[in-house]
C-alpha positions in Angstrom: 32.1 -69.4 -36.2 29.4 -71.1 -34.7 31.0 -71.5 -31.2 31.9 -67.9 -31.3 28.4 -66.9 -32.3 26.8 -68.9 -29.5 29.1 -66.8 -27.1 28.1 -63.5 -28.3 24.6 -64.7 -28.2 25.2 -65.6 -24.4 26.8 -62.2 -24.1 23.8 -60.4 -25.2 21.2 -62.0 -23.0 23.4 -61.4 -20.1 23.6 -57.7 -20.3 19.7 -57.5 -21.5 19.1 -59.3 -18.0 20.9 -57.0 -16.3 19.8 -54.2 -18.1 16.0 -55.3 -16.9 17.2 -56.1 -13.7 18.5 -52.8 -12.8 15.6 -51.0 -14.6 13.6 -53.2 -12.6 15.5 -51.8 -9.3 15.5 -48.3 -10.1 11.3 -48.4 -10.8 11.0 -50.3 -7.5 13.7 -47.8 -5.4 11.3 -44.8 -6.9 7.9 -46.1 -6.1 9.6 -47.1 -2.3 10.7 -42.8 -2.6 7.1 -41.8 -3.8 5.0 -42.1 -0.1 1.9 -40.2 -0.8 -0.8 -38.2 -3.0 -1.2 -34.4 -2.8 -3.6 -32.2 -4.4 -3.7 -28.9 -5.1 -6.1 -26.5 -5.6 -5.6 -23.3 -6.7 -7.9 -20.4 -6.9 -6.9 -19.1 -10.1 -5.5 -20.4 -13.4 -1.8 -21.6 -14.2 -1.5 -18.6 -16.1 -2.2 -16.2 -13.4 1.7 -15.2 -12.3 1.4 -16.4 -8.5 0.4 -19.6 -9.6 3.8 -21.0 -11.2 5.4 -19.2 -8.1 3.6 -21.3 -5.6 3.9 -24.7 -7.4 7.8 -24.4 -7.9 7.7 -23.8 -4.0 5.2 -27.4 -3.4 7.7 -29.1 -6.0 11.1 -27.9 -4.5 9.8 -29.1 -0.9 8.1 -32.1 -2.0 11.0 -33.7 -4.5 10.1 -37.1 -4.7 8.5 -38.0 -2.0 4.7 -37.5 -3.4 3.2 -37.2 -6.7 1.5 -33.4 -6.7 -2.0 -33.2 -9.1 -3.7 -29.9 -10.0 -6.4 -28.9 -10.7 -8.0 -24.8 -10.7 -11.0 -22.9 -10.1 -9.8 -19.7 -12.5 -12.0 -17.0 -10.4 -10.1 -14.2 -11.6 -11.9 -14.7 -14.9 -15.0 -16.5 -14.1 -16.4 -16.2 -10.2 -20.5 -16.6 -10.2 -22.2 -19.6 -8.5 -22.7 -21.3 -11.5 -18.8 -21.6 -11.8 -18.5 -22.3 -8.0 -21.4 -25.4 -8.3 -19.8 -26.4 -11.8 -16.2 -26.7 -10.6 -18.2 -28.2 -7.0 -19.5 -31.1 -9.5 -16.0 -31.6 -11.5 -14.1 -31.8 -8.2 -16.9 -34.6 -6.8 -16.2 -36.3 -9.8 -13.0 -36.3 -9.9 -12.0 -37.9 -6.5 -14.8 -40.4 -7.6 -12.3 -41.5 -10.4 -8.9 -41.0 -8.7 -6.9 -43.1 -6.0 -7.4 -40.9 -2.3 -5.2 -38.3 -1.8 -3.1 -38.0 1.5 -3.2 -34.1 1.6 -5.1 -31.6 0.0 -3.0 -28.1 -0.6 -5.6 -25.0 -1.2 -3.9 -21.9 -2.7 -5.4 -18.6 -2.2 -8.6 -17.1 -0.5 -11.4 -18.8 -2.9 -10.0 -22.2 -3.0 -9.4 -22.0 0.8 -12.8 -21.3 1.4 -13.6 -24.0 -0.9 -12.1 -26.7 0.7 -13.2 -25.8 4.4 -17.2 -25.6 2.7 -16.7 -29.1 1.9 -14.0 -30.8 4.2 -16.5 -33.3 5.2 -18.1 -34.0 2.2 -15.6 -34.0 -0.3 -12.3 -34.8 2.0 -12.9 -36.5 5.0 -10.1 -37.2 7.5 -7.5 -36.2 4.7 -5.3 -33.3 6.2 -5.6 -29.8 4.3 -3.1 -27.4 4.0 -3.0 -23.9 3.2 -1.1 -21.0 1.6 -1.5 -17.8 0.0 -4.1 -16.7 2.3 -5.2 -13.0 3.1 -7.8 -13.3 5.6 -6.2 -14.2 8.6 -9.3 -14.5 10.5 -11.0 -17.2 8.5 -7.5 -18.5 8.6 -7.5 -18.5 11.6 -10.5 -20.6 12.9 -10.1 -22.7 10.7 -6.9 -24.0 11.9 -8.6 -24.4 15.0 -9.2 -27.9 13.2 -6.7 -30.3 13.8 -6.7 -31.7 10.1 -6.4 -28.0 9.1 -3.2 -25.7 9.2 -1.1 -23.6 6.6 0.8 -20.7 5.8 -1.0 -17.1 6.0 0.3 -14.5 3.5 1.1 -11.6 5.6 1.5 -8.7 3.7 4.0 -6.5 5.0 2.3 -3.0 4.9 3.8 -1.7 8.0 7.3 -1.8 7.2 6.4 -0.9 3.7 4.7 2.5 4.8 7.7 3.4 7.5 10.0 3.4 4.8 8.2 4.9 2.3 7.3 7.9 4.5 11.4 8.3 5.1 11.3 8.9 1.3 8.2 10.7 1.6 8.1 12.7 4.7 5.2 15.0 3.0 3.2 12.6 2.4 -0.2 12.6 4.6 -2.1 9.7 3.5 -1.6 6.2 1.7 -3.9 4.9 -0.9 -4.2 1.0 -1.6 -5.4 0.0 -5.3 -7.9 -2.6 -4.2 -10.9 -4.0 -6.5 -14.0 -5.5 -5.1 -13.2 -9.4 -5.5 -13.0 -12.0 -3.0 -8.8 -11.5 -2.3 -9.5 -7.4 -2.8 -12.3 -7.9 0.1 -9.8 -9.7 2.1 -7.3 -7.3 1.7 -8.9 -4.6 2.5 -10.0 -5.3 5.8 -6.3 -6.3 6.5 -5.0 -2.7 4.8 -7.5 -0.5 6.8 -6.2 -2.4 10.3 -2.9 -0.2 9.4 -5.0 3.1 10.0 -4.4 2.6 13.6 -1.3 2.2 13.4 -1.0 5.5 11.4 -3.3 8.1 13.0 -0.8 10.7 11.2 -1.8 9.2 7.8 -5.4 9.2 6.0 -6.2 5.7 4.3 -8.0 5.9 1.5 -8.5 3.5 -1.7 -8.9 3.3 -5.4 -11.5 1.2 -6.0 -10.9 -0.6 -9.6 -14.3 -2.6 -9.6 -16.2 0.7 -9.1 -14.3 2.8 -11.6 -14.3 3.0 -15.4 -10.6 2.3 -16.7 -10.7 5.8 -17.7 -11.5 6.7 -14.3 -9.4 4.8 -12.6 -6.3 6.1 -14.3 -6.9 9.4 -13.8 -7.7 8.8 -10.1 -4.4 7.4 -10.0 -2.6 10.3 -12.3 -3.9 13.1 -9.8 -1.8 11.7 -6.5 1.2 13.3 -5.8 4.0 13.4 -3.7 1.5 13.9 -0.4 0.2 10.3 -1.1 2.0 7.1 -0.5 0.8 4.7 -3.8 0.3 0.9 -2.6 -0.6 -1.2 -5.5 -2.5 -4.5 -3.6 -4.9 -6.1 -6.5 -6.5 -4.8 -9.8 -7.7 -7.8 -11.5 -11.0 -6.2 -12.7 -12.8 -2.3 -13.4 -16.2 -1.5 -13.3 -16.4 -1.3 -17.8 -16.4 -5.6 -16.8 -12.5 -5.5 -17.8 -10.4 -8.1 -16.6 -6.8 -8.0 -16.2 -4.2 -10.2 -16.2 -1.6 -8.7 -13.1 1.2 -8.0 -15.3 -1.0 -6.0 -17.5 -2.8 -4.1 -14.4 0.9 -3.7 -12.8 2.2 -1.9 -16.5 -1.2 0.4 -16.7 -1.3 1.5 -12.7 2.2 2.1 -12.5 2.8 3.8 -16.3 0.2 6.3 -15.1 1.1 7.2 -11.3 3.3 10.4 -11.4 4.5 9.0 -8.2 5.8 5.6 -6.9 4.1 2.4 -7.1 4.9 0.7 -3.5 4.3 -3.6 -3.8 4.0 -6.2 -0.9 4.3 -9.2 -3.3 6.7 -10.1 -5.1 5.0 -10.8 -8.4 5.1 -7.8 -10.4 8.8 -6.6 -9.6 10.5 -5.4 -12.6 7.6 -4.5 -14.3 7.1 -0.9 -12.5 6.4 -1.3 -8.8 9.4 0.6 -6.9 9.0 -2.2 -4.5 8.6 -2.6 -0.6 9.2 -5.7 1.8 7.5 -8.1 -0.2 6.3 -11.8 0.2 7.7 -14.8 -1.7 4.9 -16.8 -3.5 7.7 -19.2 -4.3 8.3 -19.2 -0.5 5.2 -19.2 0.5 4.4 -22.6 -1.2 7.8 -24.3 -0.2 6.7 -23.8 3.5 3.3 -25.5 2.4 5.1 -27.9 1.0 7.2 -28.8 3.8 4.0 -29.0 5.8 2.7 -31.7 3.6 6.0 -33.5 3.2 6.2 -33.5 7.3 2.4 -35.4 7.2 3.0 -37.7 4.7 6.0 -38.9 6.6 3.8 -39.5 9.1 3.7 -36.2 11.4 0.6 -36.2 13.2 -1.6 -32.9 11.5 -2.4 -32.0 14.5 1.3 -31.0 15.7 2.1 -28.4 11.9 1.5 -25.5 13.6 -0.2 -22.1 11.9 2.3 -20.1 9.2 1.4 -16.4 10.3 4.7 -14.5 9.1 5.5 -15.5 5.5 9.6 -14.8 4.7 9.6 -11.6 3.5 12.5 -9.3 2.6 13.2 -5.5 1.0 13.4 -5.4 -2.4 13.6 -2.8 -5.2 13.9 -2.1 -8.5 16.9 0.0 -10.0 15.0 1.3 -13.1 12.4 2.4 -11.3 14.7 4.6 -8.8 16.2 6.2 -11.5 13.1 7.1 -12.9 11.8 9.0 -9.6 15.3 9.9 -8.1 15.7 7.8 -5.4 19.0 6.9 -4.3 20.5 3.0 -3.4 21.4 4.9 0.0 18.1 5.9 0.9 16.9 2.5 1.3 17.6 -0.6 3.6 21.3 -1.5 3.9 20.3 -5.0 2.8 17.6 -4.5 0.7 17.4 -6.7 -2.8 17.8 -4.3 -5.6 16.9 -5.7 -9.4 18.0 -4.8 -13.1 20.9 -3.7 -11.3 23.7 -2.2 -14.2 26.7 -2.8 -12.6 28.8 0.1 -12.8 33.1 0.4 -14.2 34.3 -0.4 -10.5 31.9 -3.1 -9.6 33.2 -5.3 -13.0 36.6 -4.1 -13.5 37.8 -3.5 -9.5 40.9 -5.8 -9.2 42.6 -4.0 -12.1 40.8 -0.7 -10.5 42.9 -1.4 -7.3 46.2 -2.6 -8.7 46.0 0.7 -10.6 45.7 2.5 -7.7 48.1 1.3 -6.0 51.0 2.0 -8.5 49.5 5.6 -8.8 48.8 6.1 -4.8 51.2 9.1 -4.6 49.5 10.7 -8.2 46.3 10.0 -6.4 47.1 11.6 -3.0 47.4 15.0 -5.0 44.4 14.5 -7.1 42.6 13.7 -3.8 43.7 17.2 -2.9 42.2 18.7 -5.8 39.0 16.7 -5.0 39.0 18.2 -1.8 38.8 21.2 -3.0 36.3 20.4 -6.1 34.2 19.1 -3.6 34.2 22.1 -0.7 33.2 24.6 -4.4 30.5 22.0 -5.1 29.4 22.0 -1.7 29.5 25.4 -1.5 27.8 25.6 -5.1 24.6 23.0 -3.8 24.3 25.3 -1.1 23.6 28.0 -3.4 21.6 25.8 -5.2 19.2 24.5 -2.2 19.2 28.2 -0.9 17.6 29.8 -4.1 15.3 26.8 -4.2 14.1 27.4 -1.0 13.8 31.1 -1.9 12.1 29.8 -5.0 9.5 27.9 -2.7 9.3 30.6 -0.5 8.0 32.9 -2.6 5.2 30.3 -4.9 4.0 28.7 -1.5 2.0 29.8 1.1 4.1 29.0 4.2 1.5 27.7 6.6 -1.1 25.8 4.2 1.6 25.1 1.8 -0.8 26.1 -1.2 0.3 28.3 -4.1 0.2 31.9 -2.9 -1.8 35.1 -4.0 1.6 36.3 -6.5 1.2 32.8 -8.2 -2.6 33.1 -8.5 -2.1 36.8 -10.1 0.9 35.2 -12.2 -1.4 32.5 -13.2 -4.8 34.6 -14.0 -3.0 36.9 -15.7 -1.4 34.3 -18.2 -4.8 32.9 -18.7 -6.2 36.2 -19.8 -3.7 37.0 -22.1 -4.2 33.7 -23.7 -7.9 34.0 -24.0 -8.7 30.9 -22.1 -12.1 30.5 -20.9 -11.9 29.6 -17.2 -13.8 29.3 -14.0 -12.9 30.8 -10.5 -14.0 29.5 -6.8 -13.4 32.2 -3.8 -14.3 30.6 -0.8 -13.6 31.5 3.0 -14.7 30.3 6.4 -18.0 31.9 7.8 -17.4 33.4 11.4 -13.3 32.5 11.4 -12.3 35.4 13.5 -14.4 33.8 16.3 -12.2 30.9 16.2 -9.2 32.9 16.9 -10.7 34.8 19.3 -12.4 32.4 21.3 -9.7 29.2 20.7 -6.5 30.9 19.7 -4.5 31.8 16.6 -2.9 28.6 17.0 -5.9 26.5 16.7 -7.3 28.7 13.7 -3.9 27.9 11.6 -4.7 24.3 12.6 -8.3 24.7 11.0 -6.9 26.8 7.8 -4.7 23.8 7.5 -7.1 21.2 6.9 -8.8 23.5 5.0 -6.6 23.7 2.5 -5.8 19.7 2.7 -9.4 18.9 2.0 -9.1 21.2 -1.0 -6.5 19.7 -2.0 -7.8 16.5 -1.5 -10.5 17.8 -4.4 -8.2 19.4 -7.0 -6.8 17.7 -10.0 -5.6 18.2 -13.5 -8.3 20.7 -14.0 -8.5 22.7 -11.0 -5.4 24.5 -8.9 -5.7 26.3 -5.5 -4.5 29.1 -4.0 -4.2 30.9 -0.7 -4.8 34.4 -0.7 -4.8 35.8 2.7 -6.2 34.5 6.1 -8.7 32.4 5.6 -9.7 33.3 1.7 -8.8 30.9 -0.8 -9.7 30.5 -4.5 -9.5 28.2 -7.5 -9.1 28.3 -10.9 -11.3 25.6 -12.9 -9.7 25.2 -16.4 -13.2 25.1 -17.9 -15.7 28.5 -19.1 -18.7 26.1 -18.5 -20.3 27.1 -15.2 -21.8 23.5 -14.2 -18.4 22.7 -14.6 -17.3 25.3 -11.8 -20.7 24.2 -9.6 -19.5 20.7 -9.7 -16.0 21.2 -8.2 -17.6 24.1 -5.5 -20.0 20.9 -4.8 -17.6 19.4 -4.5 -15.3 21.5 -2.1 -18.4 22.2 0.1 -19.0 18.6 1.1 -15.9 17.8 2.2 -15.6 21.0 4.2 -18.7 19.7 6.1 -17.0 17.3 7.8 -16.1 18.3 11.6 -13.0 20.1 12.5 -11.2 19.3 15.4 -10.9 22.0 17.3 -9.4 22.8 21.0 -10.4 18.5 22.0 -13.9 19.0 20.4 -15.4 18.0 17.2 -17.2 21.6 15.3 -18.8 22.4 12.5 -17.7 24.9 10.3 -19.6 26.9 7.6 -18.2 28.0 3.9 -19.1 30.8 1.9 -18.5 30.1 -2.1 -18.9 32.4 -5.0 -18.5 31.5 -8.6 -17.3 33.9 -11.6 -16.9 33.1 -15.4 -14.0 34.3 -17.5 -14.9 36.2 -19.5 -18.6 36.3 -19.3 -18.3 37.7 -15.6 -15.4 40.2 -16.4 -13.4 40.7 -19.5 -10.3 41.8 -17.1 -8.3 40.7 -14.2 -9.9 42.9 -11.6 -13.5 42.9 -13.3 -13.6 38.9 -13.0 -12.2 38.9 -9.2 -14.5 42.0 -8.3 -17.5 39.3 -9.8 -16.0 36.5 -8.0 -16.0 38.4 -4.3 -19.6 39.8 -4.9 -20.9 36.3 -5.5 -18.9 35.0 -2.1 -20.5 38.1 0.0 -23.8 37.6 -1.4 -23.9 34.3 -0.3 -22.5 35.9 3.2 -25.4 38.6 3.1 -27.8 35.8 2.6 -27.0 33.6 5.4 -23.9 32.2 4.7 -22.9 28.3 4.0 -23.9 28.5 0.0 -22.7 28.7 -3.4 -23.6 31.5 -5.5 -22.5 32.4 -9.8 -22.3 36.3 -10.1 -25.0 37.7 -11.8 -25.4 41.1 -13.2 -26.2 43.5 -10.0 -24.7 41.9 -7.9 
């Protein structure tokens, strides 16, 4: 018993040596794999969705050749100097505390500008890396450095605005959802480069940080089909609400009555239709390699500037269904998510063995399709010819604007409701000169942005019409007459704006007159009779004015 014992004792201590010994190995064989330090600093919190994104990207490129720190400035819910000289002192303090690092990473705008202020103060000779950001000038220079280089995140609004004017061709100008903070500043200067490329399109923005929510929303609930949607950044609104981007992405795109175009890929499948989007994910695994390249001793000088991040087509399915846009109508080998794979794509062997026993059966029944399909065609023919008639006869066919039969249709249905109401009859002083002197051609051109710019005005509660030549009118859905002044304000202002004309920039004048239902005209004919009086008085008294109808008149 004793011998025996002895031996198992001997037994024991053997394995536990080896046990240490090869624990002993494997700590040594991972602190040989672990080469270097890396810091990152990112703009925003780990809660803001990119953030996650980006690190996955460092870690996946790193592995285990560095051990990656964090630490985050969260500017999309506190950004005044006090924050920036309060995180300036934490950061001083930290490295103070910590071993060196071998490379700093700085994600996004704010914490790239960060770490360029104080290179030489707080990082000296230790190469910095950069990804995530927007302004590619500042990028730029600074890579000018040879500690400095990175990856720039270049958003893909060219490619996104060719394809969505294929689905669109109406469309005639593209709106960005920008705020006012510091990536919303970057962005914008790189959106509004695109007008040049565009000088068919108008550029225009909805300015979150200016706008109540309310405000915003319904800015964003008026566009239609002529407007291309472009949802960049909402992180804020001028009540001092601050949103988290899932939360802006549900309320911008829940209210658009049109599609909400992305360049990012944070946010798909939570409304955007899509676009060519950027990979944050890829975005930092390029980073990453960068840093992984220096640490194994790459000189910094020889990473060379990021200036296309991968980007690719992608889509969501829901969100095609919802405005009616077919899988064919978009790249050949564009992503598409929530994809519901349909009877064929889960069940297509047995599909095709079936086939095949049945391929006489099915040569019949493809007969019969034939022939289902010339009625169908024949039937959508129909279809898309009384819809064109339908169009034909609501829309004016050079301004595209609800014609005089709709503006009768819709008066008249107002009155006999008993709806109190506003109308706007406006025309363009001296137009027959314009024909005369330029050509008729050049005077549709003018009636034509005419009626843009009034459209560019209308919303929920006011509708235009064309009612012959150059007379339009509007129809406020409000009896208060203010009401009525604001939106002919309104139309006059952006009328002043020059015309081209023949080559040459002109100014054009606009006669408006203002009439109240029913306090200007308990009928049809008695409110428009009030409505024309107060446009040629304001003709008979100079012209380029509004006027309200007033009893003699």
């Amino acid at each position: 018993m004793n011998a025996s014992g002895n031996i198992g004792k001997k037994i024991i201590g053997i394995g536990i040596f080896l046990l240490f010994f090869m624990l002993t190995r494997y700590n040594l064989e991972a602190a040989e794999q672990v080469k270097g330090r890396v810091l990152f600093i990112s703009s925003y919190s780990y809660a803001w969705e990119t953030v996650p994104e980006q690190i996955k990207g460092i870690q996946n490129a790193l592995g285990e050749t560095a051990i990656l720190d964090f630490q985050f400035m969260d500017t999309k819910n506190v950004n005044t100097e006090e924050s920036d000289r309060l995180f300036y002192e934490k950061i001083k303090y930290f490295l103070q505390m910590v071993s060196p690092y071998d490379v700093i990473i700085a994600g996004d705008d704010a914490a790239f500008d960060f770490v360029v202020q104080y290179q030489q103060e707080l990082f000296p000779s230790v190469p910095i890396i950069f990804e995530g950001v927007n302004d590619v000038g500042a990028a730029q220079e600074a890579s000018e450095s040879p500690l400095i280089s990175g990856v720039i995140e270049s958003l893909s609004y060219e490619n996104t605005i060719n394809m969505a004017k294929k689905l669109y061709p109406e469309a005639v100008r593209v709106v960005g959802v920008l705020d006012d903070t510091e990536t919303g500043n970057g962005e914008r200067e790189e959106f509004y480069k695109y007008a040049e490329k565009f000088p068919e399109m108008e550029f225009s923005e909805i300015n979150a940080s200016k706008l109540s929510q309310e405000e915003l929303l319904r800015k964003v609930r008026s566009l239609g089909r002529e407007s291309i949607l472009i949802y960049i950044v909402c992180s804020e609104d001028g009540d001092g609400n601050i949103y988290a981007y899932e939360e802006a992405v549900h309320m911008i795109t829940d209210a658009a009555n049109i599609p909400t175009f992305s360049i990012v890929s944070i946010g798909m499948g939570r409304g955007f239709l899509g676009g060519e989007i950027v990979s944050q994910e890829r975005m930092g695994f390029i980073a990453g390699e960068m840093t992984r390249e220096m640490i194994d001793g790459e000189d910094p000088e020889l990473i060379t500037l990021q200036e296309d991040s991968a980007r690719t087509f992608c889509f969501d399915e829901n969100v095609m269904k919802r405005f009616g846009i077919k899988r064919s109508q978009l790249p050949h080998d564009a992503k598409i998510i929530n994809h519901q794979k349909t009877f064929l794509e889960n069940h297509g062997r047995i599909v095709n063995i079936f086939l095949a026993v049945l391929a006489v059966l099915l040569a019949f029944i493809g007969i019969l399709i034939r022939n289902n399909q010339r009625v169908r065609r024949m039937n959508d023919e129909i279809r898309q010819s009384n819809e064109r008639l339908t169009y034909v006869s609501r829309y004016d066919s050079l301004t595209a604007l609800l014609n005089r039969r709709v503006f009768m249709e819709d008066l008249e249905r107002k009155i006999v409701a008993n709806k109190k109401f506003g109308l706007i009859m406006y025309d363009l002083d001296g137009f027959k000169n314009i024909n005369d002197v330029y050509g008729h051609n050049e005077g549709d051109n003018v009636l034509q942005e005419l009626a843009k710019r009034s459209l560019g005005i209308s919303d929920e509660k006011m509708t235009v019409y064309r009612l012959a030549g150059d007379e339009f009118i509007a129809i406020v859905d409000d009896g208060r007459l203010e009401k009525a002044f604001a939106y002919a304000e309104a139309l006059q202002k952006t009328f002043e704006k020059p015309y081209r004309i023949a080559g040459e920039d002109l100014k054009l004048c606009v006669s408006i007159g203002i009439a109240l239902y029913p306090k200007d005209g308990a009928t049809k004919t008695e409110v428009l009779a009030s409505v024309d009086k107060a446009m040629y008085a304001v003709k008979n008294n100079g012209k380029n004015g509004i006027e309200a109808y007033r009893d003699g008149m």
